[in-house]
N, CA, C and O atoms as a GROMACS GRO file, in nm:
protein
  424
    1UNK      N    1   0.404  -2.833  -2.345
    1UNK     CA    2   0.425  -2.702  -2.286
    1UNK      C    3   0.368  -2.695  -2.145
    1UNK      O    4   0.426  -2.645  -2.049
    2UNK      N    5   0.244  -2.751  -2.144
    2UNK     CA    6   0.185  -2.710  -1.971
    2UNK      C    7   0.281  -2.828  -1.910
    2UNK      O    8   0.333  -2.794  -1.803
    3UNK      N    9   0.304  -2.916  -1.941
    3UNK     CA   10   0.370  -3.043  -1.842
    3UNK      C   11   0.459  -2.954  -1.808
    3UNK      O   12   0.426  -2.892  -1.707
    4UNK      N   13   0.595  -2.914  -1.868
    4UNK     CA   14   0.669  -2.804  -1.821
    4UNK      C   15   0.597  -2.738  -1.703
    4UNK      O   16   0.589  -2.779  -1.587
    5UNK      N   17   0.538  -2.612  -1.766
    5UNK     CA   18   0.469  -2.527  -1.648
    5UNK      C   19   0.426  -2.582  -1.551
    5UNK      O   20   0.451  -2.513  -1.453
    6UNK      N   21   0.352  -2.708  -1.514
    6UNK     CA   22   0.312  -2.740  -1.421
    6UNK      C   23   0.462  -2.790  -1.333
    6UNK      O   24   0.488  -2.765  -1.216
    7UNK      N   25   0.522  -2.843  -1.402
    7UNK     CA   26   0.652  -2.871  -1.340
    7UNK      C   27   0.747  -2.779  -1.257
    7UNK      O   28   0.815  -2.809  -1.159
    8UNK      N   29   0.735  -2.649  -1.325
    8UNK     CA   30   0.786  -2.536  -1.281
    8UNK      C   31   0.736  -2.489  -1.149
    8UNK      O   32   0.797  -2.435  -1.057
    9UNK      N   33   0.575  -2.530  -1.162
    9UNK     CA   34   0.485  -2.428  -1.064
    9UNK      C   35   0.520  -2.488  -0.972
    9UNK      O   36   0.543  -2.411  -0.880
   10UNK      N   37   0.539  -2.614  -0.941
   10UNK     CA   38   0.506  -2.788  -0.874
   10UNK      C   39   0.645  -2.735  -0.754
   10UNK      O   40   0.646  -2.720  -0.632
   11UNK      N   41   0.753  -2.719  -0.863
   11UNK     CA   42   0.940  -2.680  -0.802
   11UNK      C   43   0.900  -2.605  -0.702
   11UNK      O   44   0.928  -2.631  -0.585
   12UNK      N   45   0.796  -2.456  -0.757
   12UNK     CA   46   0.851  -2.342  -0.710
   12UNK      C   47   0.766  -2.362  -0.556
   12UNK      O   48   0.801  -2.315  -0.448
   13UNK      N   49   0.648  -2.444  -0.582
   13UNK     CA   50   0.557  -2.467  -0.423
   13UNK      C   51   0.649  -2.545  -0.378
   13UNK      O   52   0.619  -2.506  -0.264
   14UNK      N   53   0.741  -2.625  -0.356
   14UNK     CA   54   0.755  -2.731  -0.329
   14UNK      C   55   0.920  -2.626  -0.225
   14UNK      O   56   0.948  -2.613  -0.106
   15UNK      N   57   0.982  -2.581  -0.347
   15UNK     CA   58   1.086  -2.493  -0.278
   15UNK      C   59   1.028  -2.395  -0.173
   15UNK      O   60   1.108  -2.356  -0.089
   16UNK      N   61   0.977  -2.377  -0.170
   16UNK     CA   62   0.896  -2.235  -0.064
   16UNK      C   63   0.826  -2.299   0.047
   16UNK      O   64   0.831  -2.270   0.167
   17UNK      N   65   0.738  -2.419  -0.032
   17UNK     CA   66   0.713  -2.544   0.181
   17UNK      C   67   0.870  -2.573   0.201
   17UNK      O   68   0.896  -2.518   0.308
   18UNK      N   69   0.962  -2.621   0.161
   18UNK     CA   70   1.099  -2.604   0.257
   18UNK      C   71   1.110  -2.515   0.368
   18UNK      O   72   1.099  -2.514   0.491
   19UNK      N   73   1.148  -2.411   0.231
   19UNK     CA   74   1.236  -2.265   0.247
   19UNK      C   75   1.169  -2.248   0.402
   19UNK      O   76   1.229  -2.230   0.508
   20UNK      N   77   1.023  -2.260   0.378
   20UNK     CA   78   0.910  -2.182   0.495
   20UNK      C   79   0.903  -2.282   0.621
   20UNK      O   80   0.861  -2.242   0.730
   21UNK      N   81   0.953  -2.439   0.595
   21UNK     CA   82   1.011  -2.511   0.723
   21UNK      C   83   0.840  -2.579   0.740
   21UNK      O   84   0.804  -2.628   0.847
   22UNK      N   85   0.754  -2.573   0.625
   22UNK     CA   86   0.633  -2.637   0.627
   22UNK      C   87   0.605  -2.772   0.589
   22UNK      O   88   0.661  -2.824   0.493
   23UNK      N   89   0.497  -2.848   0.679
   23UNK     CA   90   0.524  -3.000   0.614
   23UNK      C   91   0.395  -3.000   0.468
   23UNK      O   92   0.325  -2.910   0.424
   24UNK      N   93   0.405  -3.091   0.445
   24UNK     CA   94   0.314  -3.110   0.356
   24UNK      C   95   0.158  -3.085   0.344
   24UNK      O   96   0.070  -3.040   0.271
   25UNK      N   97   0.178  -3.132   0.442
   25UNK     CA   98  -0.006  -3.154   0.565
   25UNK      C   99  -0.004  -3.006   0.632
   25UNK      O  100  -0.108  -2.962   0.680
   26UNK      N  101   0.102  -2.939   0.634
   26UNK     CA  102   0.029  -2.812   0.696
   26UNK      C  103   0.036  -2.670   0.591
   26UNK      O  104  -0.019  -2.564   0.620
   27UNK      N  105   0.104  -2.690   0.485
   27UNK     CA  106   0.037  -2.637   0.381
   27UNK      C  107  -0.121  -2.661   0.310
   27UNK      O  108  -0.208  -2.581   0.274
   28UNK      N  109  -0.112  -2.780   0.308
   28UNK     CA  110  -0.224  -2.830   0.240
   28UNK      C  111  -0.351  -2.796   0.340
   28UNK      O  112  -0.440  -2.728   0.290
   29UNK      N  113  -0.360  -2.827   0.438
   29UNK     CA  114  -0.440  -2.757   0.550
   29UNK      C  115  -0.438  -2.598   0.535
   29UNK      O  116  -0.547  -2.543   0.549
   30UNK      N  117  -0.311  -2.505   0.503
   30UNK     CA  118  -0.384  -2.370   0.521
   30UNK      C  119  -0.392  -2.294   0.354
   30UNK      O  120  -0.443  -2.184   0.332
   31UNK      N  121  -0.342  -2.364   0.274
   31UNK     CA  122  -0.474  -2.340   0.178
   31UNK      C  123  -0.586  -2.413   0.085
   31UNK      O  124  -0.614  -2.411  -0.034
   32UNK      N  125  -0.642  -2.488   0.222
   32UNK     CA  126  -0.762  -2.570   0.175
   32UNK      C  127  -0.742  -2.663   0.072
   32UNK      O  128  -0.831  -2.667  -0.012
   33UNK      N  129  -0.651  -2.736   0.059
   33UNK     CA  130  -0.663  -2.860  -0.054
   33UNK      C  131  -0.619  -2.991   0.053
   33UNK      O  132  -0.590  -3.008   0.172
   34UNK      N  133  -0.630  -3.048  -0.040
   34UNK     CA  134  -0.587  -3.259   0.007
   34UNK      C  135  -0.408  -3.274   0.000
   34UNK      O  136  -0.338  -3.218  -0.083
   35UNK      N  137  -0.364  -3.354   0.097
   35UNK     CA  138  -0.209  -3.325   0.091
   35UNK      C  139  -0.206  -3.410  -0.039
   35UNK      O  140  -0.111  -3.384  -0.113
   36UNK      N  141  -0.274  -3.488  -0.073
   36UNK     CA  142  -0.255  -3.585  -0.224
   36UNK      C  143  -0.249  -3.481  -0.322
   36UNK      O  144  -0.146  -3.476  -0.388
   37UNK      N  145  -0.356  -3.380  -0.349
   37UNK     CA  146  -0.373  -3.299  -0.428
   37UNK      C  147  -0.213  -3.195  -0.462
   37UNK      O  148  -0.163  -3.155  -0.567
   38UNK      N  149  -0.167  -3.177  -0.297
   38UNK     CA  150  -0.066  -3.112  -0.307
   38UNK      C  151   0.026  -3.140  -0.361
   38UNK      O  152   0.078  -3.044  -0.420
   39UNK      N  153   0.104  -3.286  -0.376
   39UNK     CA  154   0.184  -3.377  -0.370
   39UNK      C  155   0.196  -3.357  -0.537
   39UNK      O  156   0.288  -3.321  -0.610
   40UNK      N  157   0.078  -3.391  -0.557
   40UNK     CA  158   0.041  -3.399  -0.720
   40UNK      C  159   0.066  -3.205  -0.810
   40UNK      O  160   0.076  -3.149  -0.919
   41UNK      N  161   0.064  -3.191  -0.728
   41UNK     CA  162   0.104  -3.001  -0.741
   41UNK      C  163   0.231  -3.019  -0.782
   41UNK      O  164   0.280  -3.004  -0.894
   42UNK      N  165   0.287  -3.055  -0.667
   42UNK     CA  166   0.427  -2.973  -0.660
   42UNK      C  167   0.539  -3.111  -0.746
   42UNK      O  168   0.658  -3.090  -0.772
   43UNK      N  169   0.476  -3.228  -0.772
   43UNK     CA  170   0.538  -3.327  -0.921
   43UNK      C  171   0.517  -3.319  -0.950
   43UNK      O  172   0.474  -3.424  -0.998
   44UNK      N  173   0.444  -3.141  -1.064
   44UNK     CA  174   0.368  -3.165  -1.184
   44UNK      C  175   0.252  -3.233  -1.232
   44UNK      O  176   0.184  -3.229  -1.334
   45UNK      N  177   0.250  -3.295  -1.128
   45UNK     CA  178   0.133  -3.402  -1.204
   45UNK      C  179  -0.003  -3.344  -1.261
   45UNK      O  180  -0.079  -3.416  -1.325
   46UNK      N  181  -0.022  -3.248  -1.243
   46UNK     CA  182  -0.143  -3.164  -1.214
   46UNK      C  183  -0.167  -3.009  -1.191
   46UNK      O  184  -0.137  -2.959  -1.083
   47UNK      N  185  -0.212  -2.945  -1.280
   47UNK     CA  186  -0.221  -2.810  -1.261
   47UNK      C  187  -0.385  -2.747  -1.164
   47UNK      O  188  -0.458  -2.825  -1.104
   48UNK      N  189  -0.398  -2.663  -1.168
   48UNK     CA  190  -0.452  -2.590  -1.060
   48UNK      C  191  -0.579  -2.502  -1.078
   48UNK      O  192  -0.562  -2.422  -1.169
   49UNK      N  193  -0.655  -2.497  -1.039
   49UNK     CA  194  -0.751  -2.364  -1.036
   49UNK      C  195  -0.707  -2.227  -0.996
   49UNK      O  196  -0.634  -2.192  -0.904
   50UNK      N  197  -0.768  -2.159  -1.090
   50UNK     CA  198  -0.740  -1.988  -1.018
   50UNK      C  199  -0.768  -1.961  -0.858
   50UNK      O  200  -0.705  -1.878  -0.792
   51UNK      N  201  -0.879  -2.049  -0.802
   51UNK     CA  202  -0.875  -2.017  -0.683
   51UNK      C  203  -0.799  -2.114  -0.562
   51UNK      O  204  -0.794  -2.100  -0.439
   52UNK      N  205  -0.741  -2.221  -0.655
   52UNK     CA  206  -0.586  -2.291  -0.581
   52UNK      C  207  -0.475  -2.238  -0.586
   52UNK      O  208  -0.371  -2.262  -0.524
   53UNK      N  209  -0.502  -2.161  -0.667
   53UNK     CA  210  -0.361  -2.109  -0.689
   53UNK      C  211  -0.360  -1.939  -0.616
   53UNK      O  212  -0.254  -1.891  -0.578
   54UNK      N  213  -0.468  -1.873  -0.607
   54UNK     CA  214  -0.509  -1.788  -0.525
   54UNK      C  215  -0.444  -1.868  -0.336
   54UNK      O  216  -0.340  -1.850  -0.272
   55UNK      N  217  -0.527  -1.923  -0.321
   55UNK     CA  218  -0.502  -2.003  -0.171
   55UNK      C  219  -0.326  -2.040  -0.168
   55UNK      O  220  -0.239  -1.981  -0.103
   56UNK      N  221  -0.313  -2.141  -0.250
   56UNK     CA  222  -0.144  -2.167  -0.237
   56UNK      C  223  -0.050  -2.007  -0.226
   56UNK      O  224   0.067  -1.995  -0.188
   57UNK      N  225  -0.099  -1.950  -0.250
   57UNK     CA  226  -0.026  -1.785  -0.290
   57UNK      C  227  -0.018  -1.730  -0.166
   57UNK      O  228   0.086  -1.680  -0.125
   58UNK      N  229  -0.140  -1.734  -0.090
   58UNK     CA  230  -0.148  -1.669   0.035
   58UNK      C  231  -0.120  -1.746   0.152
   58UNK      O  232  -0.093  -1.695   0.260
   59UNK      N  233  -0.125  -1.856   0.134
   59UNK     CA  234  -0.040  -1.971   0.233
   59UNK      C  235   0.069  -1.966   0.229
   59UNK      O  236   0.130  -1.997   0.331
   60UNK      N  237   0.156  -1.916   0.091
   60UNK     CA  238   0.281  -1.967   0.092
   60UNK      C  239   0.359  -1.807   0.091
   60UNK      O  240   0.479  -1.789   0.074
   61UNK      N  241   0.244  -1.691   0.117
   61UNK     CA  242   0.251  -1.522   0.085
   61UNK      C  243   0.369  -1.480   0.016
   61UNK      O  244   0.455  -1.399   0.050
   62UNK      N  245   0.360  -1.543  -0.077
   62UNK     CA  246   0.381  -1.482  -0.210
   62UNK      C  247   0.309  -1.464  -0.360
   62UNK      O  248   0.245  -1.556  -0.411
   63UNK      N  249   0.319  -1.394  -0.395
   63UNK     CA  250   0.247  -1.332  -0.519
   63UNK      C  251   0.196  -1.453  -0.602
   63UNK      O  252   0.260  -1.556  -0.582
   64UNK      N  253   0.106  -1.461  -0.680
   64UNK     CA  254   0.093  -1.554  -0.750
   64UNK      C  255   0.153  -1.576  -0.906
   64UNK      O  256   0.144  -1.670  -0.986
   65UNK      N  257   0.208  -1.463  -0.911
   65UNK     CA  258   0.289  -1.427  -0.991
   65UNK      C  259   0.379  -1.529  -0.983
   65UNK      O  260   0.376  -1.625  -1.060
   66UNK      N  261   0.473  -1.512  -0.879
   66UNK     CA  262   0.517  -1.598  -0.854
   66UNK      C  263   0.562  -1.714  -0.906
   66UNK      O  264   0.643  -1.758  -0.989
   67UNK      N  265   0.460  -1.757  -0.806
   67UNK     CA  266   0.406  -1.943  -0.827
   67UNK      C  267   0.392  -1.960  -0.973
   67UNK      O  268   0.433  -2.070  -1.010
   68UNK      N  269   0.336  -1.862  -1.093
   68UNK     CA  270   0.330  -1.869  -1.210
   68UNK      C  271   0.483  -1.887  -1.275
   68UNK      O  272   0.546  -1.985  -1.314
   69UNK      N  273   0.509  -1.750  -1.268
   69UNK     CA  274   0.626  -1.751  -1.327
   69UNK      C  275   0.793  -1.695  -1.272
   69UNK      O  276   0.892  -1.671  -1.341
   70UNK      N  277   0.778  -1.690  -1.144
   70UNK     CA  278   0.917  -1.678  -1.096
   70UNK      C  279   0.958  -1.563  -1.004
   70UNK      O  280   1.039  -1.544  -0.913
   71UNK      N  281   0.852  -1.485  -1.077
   71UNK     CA  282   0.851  -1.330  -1.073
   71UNK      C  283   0.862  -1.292  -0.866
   71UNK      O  284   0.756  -1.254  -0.815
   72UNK      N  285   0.964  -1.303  -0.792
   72UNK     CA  286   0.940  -1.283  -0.663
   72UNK      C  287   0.921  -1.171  -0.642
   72UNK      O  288   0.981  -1.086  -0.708
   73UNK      N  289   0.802  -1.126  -0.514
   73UNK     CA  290   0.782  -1.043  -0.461
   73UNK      C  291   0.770  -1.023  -0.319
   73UNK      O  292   0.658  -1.047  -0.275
   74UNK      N  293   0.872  -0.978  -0.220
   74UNK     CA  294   0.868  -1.041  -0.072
   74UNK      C  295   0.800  -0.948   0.013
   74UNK      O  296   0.855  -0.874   0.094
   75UNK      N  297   0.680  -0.956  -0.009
   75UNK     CA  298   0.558  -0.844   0.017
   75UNK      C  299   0.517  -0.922   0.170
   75UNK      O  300   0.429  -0.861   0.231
   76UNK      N  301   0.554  -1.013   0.219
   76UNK     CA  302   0.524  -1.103   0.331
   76UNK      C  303   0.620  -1.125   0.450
   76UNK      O  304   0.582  -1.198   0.542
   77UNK      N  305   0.768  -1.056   0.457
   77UNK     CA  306   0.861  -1.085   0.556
   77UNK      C  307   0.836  -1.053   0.642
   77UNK      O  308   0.930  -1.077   0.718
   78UNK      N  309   0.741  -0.996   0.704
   78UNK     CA  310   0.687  -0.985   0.865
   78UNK      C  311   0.597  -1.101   0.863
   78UNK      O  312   0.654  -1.186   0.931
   79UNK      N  313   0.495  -1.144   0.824
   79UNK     CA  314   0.379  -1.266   0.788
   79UNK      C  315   0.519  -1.368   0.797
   79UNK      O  316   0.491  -1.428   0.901
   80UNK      N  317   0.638  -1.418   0.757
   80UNK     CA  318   0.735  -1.489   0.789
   80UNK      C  319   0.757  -1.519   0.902
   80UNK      O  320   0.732  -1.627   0.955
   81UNK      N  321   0.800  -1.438   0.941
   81UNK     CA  322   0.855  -1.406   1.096
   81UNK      C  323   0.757  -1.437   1.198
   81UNK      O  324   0.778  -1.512   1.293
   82UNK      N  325   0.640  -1.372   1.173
   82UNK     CA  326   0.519  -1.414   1.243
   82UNK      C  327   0.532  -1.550   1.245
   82UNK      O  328   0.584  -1.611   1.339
   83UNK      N  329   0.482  -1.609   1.134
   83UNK     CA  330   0.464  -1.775   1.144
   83UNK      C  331   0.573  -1.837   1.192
   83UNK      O  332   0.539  -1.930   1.265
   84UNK      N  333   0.727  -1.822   1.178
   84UNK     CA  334   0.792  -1.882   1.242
   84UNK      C  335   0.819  -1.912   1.425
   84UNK      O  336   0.871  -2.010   1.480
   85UNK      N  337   0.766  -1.794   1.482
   85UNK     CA  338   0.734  -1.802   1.639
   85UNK      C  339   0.636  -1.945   1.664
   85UNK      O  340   0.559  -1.993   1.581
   86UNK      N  341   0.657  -1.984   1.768
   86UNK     CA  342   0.625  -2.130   1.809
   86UNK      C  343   0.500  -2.069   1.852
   86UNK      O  344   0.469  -1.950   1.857
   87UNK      N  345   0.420  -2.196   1.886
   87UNK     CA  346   0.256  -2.112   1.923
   87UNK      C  347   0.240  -2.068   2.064
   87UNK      O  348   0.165  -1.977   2.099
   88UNK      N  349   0.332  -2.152   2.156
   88UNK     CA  350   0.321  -2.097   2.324
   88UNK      C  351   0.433  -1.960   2.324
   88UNK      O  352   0.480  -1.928   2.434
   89UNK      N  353   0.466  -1.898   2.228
   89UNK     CA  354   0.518  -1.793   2.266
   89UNK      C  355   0.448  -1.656   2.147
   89UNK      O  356   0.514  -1.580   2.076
   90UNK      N  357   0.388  -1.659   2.153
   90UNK     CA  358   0.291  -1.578   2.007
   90UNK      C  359   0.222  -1.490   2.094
   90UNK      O  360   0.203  -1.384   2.033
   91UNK      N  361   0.182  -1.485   2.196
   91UNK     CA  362   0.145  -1.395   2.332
   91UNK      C  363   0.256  -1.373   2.347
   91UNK      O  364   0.254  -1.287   2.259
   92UNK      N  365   0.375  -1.372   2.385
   92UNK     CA  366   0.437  -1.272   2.432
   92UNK      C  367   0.503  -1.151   2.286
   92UNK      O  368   0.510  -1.030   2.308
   93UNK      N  369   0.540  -1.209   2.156
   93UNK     CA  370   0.551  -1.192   2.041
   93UNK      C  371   0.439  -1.039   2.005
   93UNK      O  372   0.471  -0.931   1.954
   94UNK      N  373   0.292  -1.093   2.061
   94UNK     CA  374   0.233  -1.000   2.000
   94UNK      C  375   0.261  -0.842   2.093
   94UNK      O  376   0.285  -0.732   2.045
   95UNK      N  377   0.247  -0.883   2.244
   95UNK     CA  378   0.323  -0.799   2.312
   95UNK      C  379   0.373  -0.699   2.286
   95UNK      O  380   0.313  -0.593   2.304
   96UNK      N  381   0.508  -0.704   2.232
   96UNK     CA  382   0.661  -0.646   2.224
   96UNK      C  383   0.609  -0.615   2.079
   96UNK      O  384   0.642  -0.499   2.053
   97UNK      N  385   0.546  -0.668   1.982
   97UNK     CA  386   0.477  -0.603   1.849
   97UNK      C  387   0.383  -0.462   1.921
   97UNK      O  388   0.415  -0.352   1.876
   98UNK      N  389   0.318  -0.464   1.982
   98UNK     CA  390   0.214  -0.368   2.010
   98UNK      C  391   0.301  -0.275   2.062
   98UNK      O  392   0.316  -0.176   1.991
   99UNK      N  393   0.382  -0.279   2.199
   99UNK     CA  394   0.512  -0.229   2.257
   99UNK      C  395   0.571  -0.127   2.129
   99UNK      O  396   0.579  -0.004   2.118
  100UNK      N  397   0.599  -0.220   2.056
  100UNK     CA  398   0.717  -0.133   1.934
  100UNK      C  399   0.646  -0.055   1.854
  100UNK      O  400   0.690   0.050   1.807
  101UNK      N  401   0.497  -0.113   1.827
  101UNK     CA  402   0.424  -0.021   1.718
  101UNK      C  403   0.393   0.145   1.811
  101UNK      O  404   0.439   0.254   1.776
  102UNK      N  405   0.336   0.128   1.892
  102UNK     CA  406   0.340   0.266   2.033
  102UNK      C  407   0.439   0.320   1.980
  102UNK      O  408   0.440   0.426   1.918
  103UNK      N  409   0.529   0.246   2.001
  103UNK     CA  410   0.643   0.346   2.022
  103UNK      C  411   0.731   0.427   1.905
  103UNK      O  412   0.809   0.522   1.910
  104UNK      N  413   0.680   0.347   1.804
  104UNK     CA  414   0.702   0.364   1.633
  104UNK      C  415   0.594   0.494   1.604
  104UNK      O  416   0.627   0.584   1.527
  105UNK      N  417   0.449   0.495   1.681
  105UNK     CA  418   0.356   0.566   1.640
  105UNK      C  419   0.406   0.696   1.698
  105UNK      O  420   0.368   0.790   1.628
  106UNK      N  421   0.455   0.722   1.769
  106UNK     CA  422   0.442   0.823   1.885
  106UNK      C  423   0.532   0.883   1.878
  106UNK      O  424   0.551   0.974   1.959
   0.00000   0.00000   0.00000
């Protein structure tokens, strides 16, 4: 039964570093584990701590629900968008964010 689940969990990280255009090494870098460790995640090989699976959740900002069981929640599509801007343009990004929020507030 857990080989399954871990298999499942392993898919669903593994589909979402795609989806999110992330490499291996830079997931594993932003929520604190070993890219081996990761690797071993997302083939099942290995299941997780509550507070890996906490970290993978918010790296990958989605619910941990989720990552458990399927359950999507897209509580993160601005945090998307954000991360997808390249890093020499994230100054001008935040800009036209502050720009629009003014102008949203007002």
């Amino acid at each position: 039964m857990f080989d399954n689940l871990n298999t499942d969990i392993g898919s669903r990280i593994r589909s979402l570093r795609t989806e999110k255009k992330l490499t291996r090494e830079r997931l594993a870098e932003k929520a604190e584990i070993s890219t081996q460790f990761l690797a071993d995640l997302e083939s099942g090989y290995k299941g997780m701590s509550a507070a890996t699976l906490y970290k993978l959740s918010k790296a990958l900002c989605v619910s941990s629900d989720y990552l458990l069981f399927g359950n999507k929640n897209n509580e993160c599509d601005i945090t998307d968008i954000l991360n997808s801007i390249p890093d020499n343009k994230k100054e001008s990004a935040k800009h036209l964010l502050t720009v629009f929020a003014d102008a949203v507030n007002s």
